[in-house]
C-alpha positions in Angstrom: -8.0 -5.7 -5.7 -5.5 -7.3 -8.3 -4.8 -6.7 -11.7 -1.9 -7.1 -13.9 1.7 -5.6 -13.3 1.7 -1.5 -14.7 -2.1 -1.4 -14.3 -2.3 1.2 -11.7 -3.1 -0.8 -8.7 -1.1 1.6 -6.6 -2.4 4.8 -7.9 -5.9 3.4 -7.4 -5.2 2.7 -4.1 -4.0 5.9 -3.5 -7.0 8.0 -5.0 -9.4 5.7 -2.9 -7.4 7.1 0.2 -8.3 10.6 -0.4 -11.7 9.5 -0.7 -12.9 6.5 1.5 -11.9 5.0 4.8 -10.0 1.6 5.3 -7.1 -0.3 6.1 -4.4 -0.4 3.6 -2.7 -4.1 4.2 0.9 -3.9 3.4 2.0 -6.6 1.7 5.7 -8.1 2.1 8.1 -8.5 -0.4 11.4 -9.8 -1.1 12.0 -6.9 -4.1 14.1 -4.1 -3.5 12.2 -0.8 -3.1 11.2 1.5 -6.2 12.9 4.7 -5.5 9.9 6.3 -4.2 8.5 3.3 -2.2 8.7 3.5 1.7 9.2 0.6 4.1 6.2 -0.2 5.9 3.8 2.2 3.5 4.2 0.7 0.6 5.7 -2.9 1.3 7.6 -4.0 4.0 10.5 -5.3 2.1 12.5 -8.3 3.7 15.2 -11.1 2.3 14.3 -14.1 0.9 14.8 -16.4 4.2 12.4 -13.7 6.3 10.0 -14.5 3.8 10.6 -18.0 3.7 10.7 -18.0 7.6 6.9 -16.4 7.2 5.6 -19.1 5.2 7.1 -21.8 7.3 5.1 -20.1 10.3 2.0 -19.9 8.6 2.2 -15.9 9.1 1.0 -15.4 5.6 -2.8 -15.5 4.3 -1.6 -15.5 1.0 1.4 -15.9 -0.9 2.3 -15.6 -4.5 5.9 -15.5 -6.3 5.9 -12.9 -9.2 8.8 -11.8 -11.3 11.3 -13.7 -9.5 10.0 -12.0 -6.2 8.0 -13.3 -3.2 4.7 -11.6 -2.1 2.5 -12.2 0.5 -0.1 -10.5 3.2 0.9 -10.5 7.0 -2.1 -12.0 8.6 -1.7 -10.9 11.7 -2.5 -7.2 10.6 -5.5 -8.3 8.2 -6.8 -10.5 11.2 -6.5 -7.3 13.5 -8.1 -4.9 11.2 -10.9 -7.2 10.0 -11.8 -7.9 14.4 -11.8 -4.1 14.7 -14.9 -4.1 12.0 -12.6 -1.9 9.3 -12.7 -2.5 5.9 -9.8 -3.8 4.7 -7.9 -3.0 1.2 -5.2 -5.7 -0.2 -3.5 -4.9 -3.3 -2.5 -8.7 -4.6 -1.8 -10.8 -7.4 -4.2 -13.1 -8.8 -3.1 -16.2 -7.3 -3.0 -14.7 -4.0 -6.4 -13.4 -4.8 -7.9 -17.0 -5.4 -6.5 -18.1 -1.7 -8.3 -14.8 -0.7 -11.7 -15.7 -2.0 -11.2 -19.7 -0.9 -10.0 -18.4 2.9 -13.0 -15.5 2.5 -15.8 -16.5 0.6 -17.3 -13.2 1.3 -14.9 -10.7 0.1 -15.3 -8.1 -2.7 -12.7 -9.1 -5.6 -12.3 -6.1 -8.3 -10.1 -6.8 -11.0 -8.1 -3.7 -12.9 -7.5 -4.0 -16.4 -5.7 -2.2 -18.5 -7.9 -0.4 -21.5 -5.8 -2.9 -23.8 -2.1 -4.4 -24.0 -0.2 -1.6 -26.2 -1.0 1.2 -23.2 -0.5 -1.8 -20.4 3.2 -2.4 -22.5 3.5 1.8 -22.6 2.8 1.7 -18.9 6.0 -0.9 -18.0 8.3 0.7 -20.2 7.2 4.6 -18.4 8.0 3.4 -15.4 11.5 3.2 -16.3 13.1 0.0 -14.2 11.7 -2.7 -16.6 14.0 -4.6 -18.6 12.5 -5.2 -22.4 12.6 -8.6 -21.7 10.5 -7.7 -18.4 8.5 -6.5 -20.3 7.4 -8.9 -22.6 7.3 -11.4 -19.8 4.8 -9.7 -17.7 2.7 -8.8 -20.8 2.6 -12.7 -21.7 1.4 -13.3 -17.5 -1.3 -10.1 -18.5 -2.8 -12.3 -20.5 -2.9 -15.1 -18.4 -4.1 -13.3 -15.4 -7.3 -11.5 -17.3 -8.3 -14.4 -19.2 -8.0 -16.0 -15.1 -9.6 -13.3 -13.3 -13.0 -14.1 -15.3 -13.7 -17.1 -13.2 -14.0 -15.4 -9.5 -13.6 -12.2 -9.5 -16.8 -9.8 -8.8 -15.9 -6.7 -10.8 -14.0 -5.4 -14.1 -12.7 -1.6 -14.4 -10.9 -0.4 -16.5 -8.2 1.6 -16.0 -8.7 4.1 -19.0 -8.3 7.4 -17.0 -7.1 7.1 -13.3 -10.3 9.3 -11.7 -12.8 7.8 -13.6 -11.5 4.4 -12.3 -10.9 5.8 -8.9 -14.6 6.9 -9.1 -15.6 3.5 -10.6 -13.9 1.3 -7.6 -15.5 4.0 -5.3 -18.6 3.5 -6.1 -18.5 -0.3 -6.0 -17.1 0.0 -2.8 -20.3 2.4 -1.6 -23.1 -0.8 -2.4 -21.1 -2.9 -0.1 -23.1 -2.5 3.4 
């Protein structure tokens, strides 16, 4: 699943929990935590050379900077997971999402939008640790990253209410045998 920054990736993500099983991937990050993030849950947050130590050891399936921050998805756990038969969730940006569909030809790529850029902008600003100029940055990469998404990913939902979107990714998820 990927989408642009203040979409609701997380909340969706969360709501799917409560009603479907899988394997949350934890992506890694060289950001500080959000105030209500928890290592491990949410990302497991390392320094730049850890991160840079991961990519030089091919431990990553994907990587992506964003922001002025690193990103990327242990393979190790999603190897793991995927041998064990479970479904497995990764909450990614796009161009960690196009070495996804290269690396897995066969995965399930749903794309979040935002219902248009004036509630994505209202979003940012809500959450209360983005900078104007943040702002306007990430809206600009919004852009980019729907206008992207268009050529490989499988669905579009909108994020216009979060359990109606919840319901929507849930029952995308329910056709895939």
């Amino acid at each position: 699943m990927s989408g642009p920054s203040g979409v609701g990736k997380s909340s969706v993500v969360d709501g799917l929990a409560q009603r479907i099983p899988f394997f949350f991937s934890v992506s890694m990050t060289t950001r500080a935590p959000r105030p209500d993030e928890v290592e491990g849950v949410d990302y497991r947050f390392v320094d730049h050379d850890e991160f840079e130590r991961a990519i030089a050891a091919g431990e990553l399936v994907e990587w992506a900077k964003y922001g002025g921050h690193l990103y990327g998805t242990p393979a190790e756990q999603l190897e793991r997971e995927r041998a064990a038969g479970k479904d497995v969730l990764l909450d990614i940006e796009i161009v960690g999402s196009r070495i996804v569909r290269e690396r897995f030809p066969d995965a399930l790529m749903i794309f979040i939008t935002p219902p248009d850029m004036q509630e994505l902008a209202r979003r940012l600003r809500s959450r209360g640790d983005t900078s104007e100029a943040d702002v306007t940055a990430r809206l600009a990469v919004a852009n980019d990253q729907i206008a992207e998404s268009r050529e490989f990913f499988d669905h579009f939902v909108v994020n216009d209410g979060l359990d109606a979107v919840i319901d929507q990714v849930a029952d995308i998820l329910a056709t895939v045998p």
